[in-house]
N, C-alpha and C positions, 0 to 999 in steps of 0.2 A: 198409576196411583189407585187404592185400593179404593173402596167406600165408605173403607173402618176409619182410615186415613185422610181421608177429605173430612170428612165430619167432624176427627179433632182435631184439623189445621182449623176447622173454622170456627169450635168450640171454644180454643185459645185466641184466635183473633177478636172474637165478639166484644168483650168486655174493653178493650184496649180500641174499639172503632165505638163505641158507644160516650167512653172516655173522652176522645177526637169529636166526638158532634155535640156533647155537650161543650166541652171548651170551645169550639166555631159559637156555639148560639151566648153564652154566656154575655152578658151587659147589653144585647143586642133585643130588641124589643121584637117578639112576634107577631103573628096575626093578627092576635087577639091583645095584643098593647104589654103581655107579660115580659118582662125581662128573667135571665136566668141569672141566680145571685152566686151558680157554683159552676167551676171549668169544668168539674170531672176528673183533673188532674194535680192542683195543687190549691194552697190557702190563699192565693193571690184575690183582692180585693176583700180582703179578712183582717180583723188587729185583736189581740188580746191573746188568750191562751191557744196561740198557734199550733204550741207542742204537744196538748192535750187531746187533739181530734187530725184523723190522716184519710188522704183522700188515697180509697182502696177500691179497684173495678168501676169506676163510676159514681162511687157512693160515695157522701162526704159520712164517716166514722166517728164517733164516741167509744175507743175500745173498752175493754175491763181496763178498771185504775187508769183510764183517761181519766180527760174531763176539764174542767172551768169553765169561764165564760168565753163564749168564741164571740165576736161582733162582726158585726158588715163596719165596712169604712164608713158607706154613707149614711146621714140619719134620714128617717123617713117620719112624715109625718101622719097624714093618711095613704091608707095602704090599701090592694087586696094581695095579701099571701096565701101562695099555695104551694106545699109541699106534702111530702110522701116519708112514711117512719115505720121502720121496724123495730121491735123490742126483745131485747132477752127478759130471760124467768126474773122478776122483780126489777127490772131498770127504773130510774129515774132521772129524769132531765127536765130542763124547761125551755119555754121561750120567753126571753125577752124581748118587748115594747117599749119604742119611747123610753128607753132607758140610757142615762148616761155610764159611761164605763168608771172602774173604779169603786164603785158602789155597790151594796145589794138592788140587786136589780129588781126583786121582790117590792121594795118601799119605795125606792128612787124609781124607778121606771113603774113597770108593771110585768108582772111573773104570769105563764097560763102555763100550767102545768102539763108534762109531758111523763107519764106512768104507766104502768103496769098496774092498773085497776085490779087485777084478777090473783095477785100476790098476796100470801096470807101473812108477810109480814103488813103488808099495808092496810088491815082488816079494820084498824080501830082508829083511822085518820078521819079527821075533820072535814065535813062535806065539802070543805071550801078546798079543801087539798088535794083532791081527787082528778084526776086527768081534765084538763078543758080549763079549771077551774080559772078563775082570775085568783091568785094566790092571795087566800087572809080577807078576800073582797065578797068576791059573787062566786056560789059554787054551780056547776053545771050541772047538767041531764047527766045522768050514768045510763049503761047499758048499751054505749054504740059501739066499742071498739072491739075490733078484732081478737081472733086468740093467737095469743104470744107466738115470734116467730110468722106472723102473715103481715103484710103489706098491711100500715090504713094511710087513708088521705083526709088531709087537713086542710081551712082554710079557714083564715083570721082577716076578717074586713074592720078595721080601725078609721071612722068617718065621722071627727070631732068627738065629742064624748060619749059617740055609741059603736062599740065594741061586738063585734059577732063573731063565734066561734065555729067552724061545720065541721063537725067526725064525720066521714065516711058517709056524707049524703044527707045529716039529721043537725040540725041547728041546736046545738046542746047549750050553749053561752047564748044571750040577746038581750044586754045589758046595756041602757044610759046613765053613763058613771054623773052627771049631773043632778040626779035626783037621789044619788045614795045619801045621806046624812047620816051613818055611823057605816062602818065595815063590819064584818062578818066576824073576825080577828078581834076586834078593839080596838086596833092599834092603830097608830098613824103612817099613812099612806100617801107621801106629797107626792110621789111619781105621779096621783093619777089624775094631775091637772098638767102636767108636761104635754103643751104639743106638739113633740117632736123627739127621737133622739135614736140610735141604735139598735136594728134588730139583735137578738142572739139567743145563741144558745147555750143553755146553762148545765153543764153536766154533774154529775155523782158519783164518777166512777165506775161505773154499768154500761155496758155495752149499748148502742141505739145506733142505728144506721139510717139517713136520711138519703134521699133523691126526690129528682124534679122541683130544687124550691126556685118559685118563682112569685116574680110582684109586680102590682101594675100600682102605680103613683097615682090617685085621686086627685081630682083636682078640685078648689072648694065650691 
């Protein structure tokens, strides 16, 4: 066997053994108390729009013209989530909190935005709309995320009604929704007294590739 040859036996095998240990560790609690909420291989432990997002090399997918809400089965109430997202040129998705399924998960749950900050169709949006943001509510710090096409890591700590958002290391959200007395929007917002209900993720139709989401259960 050559060397050219070993190399892409093992180029090919990679993605499909990395697939394999994510599925091993998925529902399974780590060192550090995280459980992994995705196999790496298919939507199992998922409900809603199963057909809209596919689990591609390890990665759970939002292709072009995917999309809808994908949920976890379980709800969660306090949380720490951490995952991993890449973006195409103007994508948009979101995640949902505490949100029940069936509904906009924006007003009924809670929406934190997942964008392409750096897209010049997105130029003239509402602070509150902008990546991180708590949707219509509290809008974030700008200026953490990556350029389009790189890895960033996220992490959403939900600890009764104080909400924290981390880009890539920098705490952009650090909101107590208890002391809000009007939103950002105007509008009404009963999701953001739910203590409890389904993660997910909210798609656009834009491509956005996710790894590593994982959560560890708070206890109060």
């Amino acid at each position: 066997m050559t060397r050219r040859t070993f190399a892409l036996m093992i180029a090919l095998c990679l993605p499909a053994a990395l697939g394999l240990a994510a599925e091993k560790d998925a529902g399974k609690p780590g060192e550090d108390g995280f459980v992994s909420l995705f196999n790496g291989r298919d939507l199992a432990g998922w409900i809603g729009a199963t057909k809209g997002y596919v689990a591609e090399n390890g990665l759970l997918v939002c292709p072009q013209k995917g999309g809808g809400n994908l949920y976890t089965e379980k709800q969660y109430g306090n949380f720490h989530l951490k995952f991993e997202f890449k973006l195409a040129e103007g994508a948009n998705n979101g995640l949902g909190i505490r949100t029940p399924t069936g509904v906009d998960a924006a007003y009924h749950g809670m929406e934190l935005q997942i964008l392409d900050d750096s897209s010049p169709r997105y130029a003239k949006l509402k602070p509150y709309q902008y990546h991180g943001s708590i949707y219509g509510v509290v809008p974030c710090k700008r200026g953490h995320q990556n350029k389009v096409g790189e890895w960033n890591s996220q992490e959403v700590v939900a600890d009764g009604p104080k909400i924290k958002v981390i880009l890539n290391g920098t705490t952009i959200v650090d909101a107590d929704l208890s002391t809000i007395e009007k939103t950002a929007d105007g509008r009404n917002h009963p999701g953001l007294h739910n203590k409890t209900g389904h993660i997910g993720f909210l798609g656009h139709g834009s491509r956005v590739e996710f790894r590593n989401i994982r959560i560890k259960e708070l206890t109060e």
